[in-house]
N, C-alpha and C positions, 0 to 999 in steps of 0.2 A: 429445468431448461428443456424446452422443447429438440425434437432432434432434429439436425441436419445431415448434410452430405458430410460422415467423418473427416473423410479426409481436409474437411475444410476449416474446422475444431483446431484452434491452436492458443494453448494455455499459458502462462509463462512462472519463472521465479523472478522475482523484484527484492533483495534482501538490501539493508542497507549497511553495507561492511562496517560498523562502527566497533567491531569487537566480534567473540565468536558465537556462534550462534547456541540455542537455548532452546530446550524441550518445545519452549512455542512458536520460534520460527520453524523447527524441524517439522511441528506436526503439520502448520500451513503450508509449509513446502509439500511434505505427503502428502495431503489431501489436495493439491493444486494439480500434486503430479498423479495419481490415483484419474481424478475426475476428468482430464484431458485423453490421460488415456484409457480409457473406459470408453470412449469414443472413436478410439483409433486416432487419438491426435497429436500434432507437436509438442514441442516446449521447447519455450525462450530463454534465456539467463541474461535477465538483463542489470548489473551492476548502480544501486541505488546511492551513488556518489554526490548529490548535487554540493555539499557543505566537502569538498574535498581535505581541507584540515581533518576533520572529527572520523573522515575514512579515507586511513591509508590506504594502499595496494597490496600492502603483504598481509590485512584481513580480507580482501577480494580473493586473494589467491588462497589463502587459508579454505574462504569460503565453498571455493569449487573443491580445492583437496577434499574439504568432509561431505559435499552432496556425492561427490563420486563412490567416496567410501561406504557410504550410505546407500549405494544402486541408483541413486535419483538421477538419471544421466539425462542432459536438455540434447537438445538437437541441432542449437545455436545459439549464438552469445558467448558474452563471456571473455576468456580470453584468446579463444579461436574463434573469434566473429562469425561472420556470415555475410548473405545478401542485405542486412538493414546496418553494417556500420554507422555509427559508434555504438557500444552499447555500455559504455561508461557515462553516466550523466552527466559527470564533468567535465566531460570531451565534447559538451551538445548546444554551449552557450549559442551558437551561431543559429541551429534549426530551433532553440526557442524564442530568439529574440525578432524570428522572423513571422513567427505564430503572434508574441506581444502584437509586432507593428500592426497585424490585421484586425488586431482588438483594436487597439488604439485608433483606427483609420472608421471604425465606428464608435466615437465617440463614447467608448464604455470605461477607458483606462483613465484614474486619475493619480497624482501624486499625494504621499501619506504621512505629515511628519508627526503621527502620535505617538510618544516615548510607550514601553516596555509600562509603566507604573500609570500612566494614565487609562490604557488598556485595560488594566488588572485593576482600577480603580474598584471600591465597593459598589459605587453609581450605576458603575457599566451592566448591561444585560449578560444572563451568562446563562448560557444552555444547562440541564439537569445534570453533568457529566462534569461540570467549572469549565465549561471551554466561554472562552468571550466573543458574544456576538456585538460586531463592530458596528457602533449606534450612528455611523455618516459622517462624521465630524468632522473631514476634509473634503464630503464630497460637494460641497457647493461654495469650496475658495475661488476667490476671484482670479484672476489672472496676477494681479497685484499682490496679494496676499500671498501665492506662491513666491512671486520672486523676491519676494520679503525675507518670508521663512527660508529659500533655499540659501540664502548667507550664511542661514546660523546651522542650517542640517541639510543632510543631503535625505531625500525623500525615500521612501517606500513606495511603491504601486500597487492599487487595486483597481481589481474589477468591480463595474456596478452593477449590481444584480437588481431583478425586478421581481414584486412581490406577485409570488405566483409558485402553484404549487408545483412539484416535480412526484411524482409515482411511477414505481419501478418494482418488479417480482424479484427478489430476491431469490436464488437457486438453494440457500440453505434456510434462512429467516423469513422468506416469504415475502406479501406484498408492503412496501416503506412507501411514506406519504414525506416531505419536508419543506416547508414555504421558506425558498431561497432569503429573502427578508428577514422572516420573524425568526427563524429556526437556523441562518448561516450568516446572512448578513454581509455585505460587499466584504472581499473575500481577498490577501496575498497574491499577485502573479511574481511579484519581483521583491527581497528584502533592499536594504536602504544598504546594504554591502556589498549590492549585484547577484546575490544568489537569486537564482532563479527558484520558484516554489516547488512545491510536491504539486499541487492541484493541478498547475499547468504542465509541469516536466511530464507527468504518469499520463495525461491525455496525448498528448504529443507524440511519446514514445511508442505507447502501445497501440497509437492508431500506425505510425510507420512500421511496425513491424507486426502488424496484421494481427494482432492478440485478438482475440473474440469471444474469451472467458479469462475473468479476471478471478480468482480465489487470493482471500486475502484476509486478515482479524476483522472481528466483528467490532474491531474499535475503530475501525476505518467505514465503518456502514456508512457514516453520517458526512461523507466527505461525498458519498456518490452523487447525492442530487447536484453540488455545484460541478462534480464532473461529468455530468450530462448534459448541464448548460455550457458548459463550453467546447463538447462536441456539437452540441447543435449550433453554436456562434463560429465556430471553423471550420462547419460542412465534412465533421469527421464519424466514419462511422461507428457506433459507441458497440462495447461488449456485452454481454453478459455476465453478472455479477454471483458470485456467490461468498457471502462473506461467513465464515465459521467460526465458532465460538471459542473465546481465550482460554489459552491451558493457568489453570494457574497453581498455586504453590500446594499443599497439603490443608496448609491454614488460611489459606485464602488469598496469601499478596497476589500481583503479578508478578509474571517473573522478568528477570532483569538481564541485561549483556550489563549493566555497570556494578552489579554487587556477585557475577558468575554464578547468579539459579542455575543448576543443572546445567554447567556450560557444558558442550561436547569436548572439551577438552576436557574434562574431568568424567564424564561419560566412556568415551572410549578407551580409558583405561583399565574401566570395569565392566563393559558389556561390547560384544559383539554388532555388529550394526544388524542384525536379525532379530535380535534382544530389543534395539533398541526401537524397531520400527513393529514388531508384534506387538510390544507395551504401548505403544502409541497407537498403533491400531484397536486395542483393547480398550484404551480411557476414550476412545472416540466412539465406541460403538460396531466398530466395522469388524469384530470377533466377537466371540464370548470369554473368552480367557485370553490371558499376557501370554500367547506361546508364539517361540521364535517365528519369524515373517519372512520372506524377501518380497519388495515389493509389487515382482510383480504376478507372484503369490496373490495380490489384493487388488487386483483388477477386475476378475471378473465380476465378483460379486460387490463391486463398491458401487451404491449410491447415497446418494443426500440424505435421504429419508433416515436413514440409520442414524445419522447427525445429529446431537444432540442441537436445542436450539439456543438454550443458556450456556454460560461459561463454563469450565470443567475444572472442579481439584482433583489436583492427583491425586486415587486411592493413596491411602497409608504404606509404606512400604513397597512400591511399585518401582521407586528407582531409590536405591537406598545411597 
């Protein structure tokens, strides 16, 4: 990432409460928080609620109890707000639906009634990864056909994307190429139960609260090209990206908040949070040995470069 005026540098957390957090949200968190401030810069705590059933409030607040325990301290958000109120996604239906209308008033947003199993058909296209790229199949109903279907369902929304490539420098993986069409495919803004999506909430949010470095899984790379297209469709200014490589298990899974991989609850009963942020600074590259950390012990000397660019097992024996 090229540099700016520090002070202008502001990074954020985005975790989404559904449980407690896991050696791999902690280390994205660190490395989020590391690389903003290596810059002299902020951080935001922005609460990734959109499905408010699947995330309670008392794992929001769980959440900030372990980044604090942790040194990770933001600057704003959370649940002592700031200047960009709300920062619960689920508090935000009104500023996304105001973002939709402006899609929509250009002729890009259409209604979606294809089931869950048609989606996932054999038929359908599906990125290298099993993600399904959405092959149009609502996008040229007629007006009639809509209001046909809406009796028996009530729709989904998407956006229609145009075939055209997006290229972006990535601050850990380098420079990504993705043909909105062939490689995403018209794309969720709204589910058919009113949740607002990820693609749209995360541009939304972190153009109003000024983010301008996004760190985040490398399982999320392939989400950036359609959220570049819709900074550029609502005149918002977009960040810069760095996406880092997944921690994963010893034997290779990912790791889980639904089966508690190395949850922090079961973590800080056996290591210290120095313990825990040296061992992860260690499997990252930003040491040479697992030895105790505070993080901000690991400011000066952090950059990307040290980053591995593939996924990471955890050595043997690192978090026992």
């Amino acid at each position: 990432m090229e540099a700016g005026p520090v002070s202008a540098v502001v990074g954020r957390f985005a975790p989404s409460p559904s449980g407690r957090l896991h050696l791999g949200n902690l280390a994205c968190s660190l490395l989020a928080w590391l690389s903003a401030r290596s810059w002299g810069g902020r951080i935001v705590l922005r609460i990734e609620d959109l499905d408010a059933e699947r995330c309670p409030r008392k794992y929001a607040d769980q959440l900030e109890e372990d980044l604090g325990w942790l040194g990770l301290f933001w600057d704003e958000g959370g649940s002592k707000g700031g200047p960009h109120e709300p920062y619960y996604q689920s508090e935000c239906s009104g500023i996304y639906t105001e973002s939709c209308k402006k899609l929509e008033a250009m002729g890009l947003v259409y209604p979606c009634f294809c089931s869950r199993s048609q989606l996932h058909a054999a038929s359908a296209p599906h990125t290298s990864d099993g993600n399904v790229i959405y092959p149009g199949t609502c996008r040229g109903l007629t007006a009639e056909e809509i209001a046909e279907k809406r009796k028996k369902k009530a729709p989904a929304y998407r956006l229609m994307v145009p075939d055209e490539n997006i290229t972006f420098t990535d601050g850990c993986m380098g420079e990504h190429t993705e043909n909105l069409l062939r490689d995403c495919g018209d794309f969720y803004l709204r589910r058919a139960d009113g949740v607002f999506a990820y693609q749209l909430a995360v541009v939304v949010d972190d153009a109003r609260m000024g983010v301008t470095e996004v760190v985040r899984g490398a399982d999320l790379l392939s989400s950036t090209a359609r959220q570049l297209y819709l900074y550029r469709l609502l005149g918002l200014p977009a960040p810069e990206f760095a996406h880092c490589p997944l921690l994963l298990a010893s034997d290779g899974r990912r790791l889980s908040k639904r089966d508690g991989d190395q949850s922090l609850e079961n973590l800080r009963a056996r290591y210290t949070a120095e313990d825990i942020v040296g061992r992860l600074a260690y499997a990252y590259g930003l040491q040479e040995e697992p030895a105790p950390r505070t993080p901000e012990s690991l400011i000066k000397d952090f950059s990307w470069d040290k980053v591995p660019k593939k996924d990471i097992c955890l050595p043997e024996g690192l978090f026992e």
